[in-house]
Every structure is written in C-alpha cells, then in structure tokens.
N, C-alpha and C positions, 0 to 999 in steps of 0.2 A: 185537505185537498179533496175535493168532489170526486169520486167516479161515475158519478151516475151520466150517464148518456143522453146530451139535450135530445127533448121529442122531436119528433119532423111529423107535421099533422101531414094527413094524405086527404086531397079534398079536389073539390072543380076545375080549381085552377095551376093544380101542384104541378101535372107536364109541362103547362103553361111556362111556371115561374123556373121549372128546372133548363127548359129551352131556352129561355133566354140568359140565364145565364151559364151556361156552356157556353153560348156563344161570345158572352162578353168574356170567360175567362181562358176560352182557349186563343182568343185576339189579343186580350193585356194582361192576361196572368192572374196570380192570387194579389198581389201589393196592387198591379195599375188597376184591376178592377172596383168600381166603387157599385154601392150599392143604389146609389141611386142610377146609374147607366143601367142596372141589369133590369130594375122596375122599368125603365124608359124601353128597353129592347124587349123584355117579355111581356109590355102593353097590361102591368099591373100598378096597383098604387103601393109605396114602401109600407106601409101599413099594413096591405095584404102578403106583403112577402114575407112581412116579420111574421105575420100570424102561419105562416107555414117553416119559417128557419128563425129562431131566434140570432142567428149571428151568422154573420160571413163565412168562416169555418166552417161550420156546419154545414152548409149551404155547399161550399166548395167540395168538401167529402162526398157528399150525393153524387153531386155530378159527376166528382173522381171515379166513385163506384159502380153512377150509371156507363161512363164512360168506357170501363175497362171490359164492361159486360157488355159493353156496344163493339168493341174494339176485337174480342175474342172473337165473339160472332160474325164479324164481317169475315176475319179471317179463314173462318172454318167455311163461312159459304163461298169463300172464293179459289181454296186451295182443293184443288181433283187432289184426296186421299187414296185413289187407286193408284196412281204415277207413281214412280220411282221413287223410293225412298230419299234420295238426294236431294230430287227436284220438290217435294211434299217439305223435309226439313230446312232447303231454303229457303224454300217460299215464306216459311212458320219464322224461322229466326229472325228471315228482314221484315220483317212484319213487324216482331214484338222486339225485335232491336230501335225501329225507329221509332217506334211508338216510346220506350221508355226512356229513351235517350231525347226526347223531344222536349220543350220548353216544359211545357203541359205537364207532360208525363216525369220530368223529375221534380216540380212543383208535388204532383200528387205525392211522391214518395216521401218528401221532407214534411211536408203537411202532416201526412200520417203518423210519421214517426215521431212527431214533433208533439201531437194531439193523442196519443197511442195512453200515456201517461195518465193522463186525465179522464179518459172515454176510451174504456179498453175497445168497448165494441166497435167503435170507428176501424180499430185496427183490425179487427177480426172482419167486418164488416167486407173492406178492402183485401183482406188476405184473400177470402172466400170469393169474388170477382175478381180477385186478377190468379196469383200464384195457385189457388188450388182449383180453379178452371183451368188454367192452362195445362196442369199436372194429371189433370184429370182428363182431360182429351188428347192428349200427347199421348200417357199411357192407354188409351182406348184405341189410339193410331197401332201403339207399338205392339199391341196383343194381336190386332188384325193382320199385321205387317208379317208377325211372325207366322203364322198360321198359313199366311202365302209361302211361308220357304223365303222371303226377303230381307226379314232381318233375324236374328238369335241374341233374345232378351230373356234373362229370368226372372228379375224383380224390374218389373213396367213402371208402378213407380216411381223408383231409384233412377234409373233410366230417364225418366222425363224431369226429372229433377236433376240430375248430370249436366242433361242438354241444355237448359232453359240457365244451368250456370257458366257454359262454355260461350254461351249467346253474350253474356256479361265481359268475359274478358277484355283483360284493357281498357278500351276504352270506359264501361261504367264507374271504376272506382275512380277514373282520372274525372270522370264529370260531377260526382258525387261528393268527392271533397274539395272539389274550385280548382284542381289543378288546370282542367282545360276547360273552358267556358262551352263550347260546340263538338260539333265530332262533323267530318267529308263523310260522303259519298262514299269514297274509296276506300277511308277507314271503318266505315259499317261492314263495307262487301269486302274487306279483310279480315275482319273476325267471322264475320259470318262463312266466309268458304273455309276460315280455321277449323271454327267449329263443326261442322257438316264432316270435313275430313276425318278429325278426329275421333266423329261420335263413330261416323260409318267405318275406321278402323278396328274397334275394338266389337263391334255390332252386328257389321255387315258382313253377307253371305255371297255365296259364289252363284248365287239364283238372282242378287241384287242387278246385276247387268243386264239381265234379262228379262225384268221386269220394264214395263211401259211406264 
C-alpha cells in the first residue's frame, strides 16, 4: 500500500479548476459529481484538470480543505467576538453544527477517513483547516473572554475542544453511521442551546450578564 501523497500542481488555472468544482460537488456530491461536469463548469479541458488532480479524490480533498478554511473564516468575520459570550458561542456552534452536519460537510469527513490510510497527509491536511482552526480561535476567544471577567477557563484548549464536542451531541453520531439521514432546524437549535448551556454552566461567570 502506497503512502505517499498524490501531488496537486499549483499553476494558472488551479483557482480556476478548484471553483468549479466546489461548485459541482457541493450541488451533487462526491458519487453524482463526474469529472467531466466539473471541466464543463470550471471552463477547462479534462486534460488540464488531470494535469493539476490526478483523480477525483484528490480533487474533492482540496476543495474539502479549501472549504473548511473558507467556512471558518466566514464565520469568524461574521460573529462580533466582543458580545456576550452565549450569543458569540451560538453564533459559532450553528455555524459549524450546520456546516458538518450538511450533505458536503459529512461527504468531506467519510472521504477523509476513508483516504486517511493511504495518504496520511490528506488527513492531516483537513485536521489542520477544519479541527485545529477551530480549536485554535475558539481558544484565542476564550483567553480574551476571560481577561474581560466573562468567562473562567484554565486550559483554552481543553475548553475549545469540550465545546466543539458538545456541538456534536446526538445528532452527529446518528448522521455518521446512517442512523438518521438529515437533522431539522429545531434539532440543530436543540443541541446547540444544549450546548451553549452547558459549556456556560461549568465556564460562566457572574460578570457574563453583563457583558454586551
């Protein structure tokens, strides 16, 4: 068994080829997407998409990765980190609750794990834009958070790793191994107020209501 990690050339047309197929794989998936749709929507020839991805996988990985790193970022420029700790960690959990709970977003996880064996670095790849970006601004929240007198954390790490598994309850391991094909609305914003409650139970300070 190979480990070595197929290349991904970076060239003229790589944003090109990587845009278009985000776009076809976050519409049909990893199986309904073919490669020749993705040359047809990213306006390249399949020729030149191989000479940048040797295979679909591969291919789908990038985007996974570019994704997650797209996915983080939105959320951090859209959540006011000075509000209230509740309203900051709701904002963050339905964020990345619906993002991994989404067609896309558990495609990317099985993929991964599925490819991990073969091509360690794909996993590592994906650890390091999804999980240890989020761990890592989560705790950059919770050191500032404390410093206001808002919350009381002593290992920020730990803590953001806590949260980001509280975000999971229920429903991820029911979508993760087929038990439930989807997840409501109402069961997102059930875990998600679970979670908020809980973290800010054990976290939260008597300065937390009085914070904006």
């Amino acid at each position: 068994m190979s480990l070595t990690t197929p290349q991904v050339r970076k060239g003229r047309k790589y944003d090109q080829v990587l845009e278009g197929a985000r776009a076809v794989f976050m519409a049909d998936g990893f199986e309904g997407a073919s490669v020749d749709e993705i040359a047809r929507v990213a306006a390249v020839s399949k020729a030149t998409l191989y000479s940048y991805f040797p295979d679909k996988r591969v291919l789908f990985m990038e985007v996974a990765t570019a994704e997650c790193a797209r996915q983080a970022k939105e959320a951090l420029d859209n959540i006011d980190m000075d509000a209230a700790p509740r309203k900051v960690l709701y904002e963050t959990a339905y964020h990345f609750l619906r993002f991994i709970t989404s067609t896309f977003g558990l495609q990317v996880f099985r993929m991964c794990v599925a490819e991990t064996d073969r091509f360690p670095a794909i996993g590592q790849s994906f650890y390091n834009s999804g999980p240890v970006m989020m761990q890592s601004e989560m705790a950059e929240y919770f050191e500032a958070a404390e410093a206001r007198g808002v919350l009381k954390i002593d290992d920020y790490m730990l803590a953001a790793d806590q949260f980001g598994e509280l975000c999971k309850a229920d429903i991820w391991p029911r979508l993760i191994f087929g038990v439930s094909k989807s997840v409501t609305e109402a069961e997102i914003t059930r875990v998600v107020e679970g979670a908020v409650d809980m973290f800010m139970a054990r976290y939260g300070t008597a300065l937390e209501g009085e914070s904006r």
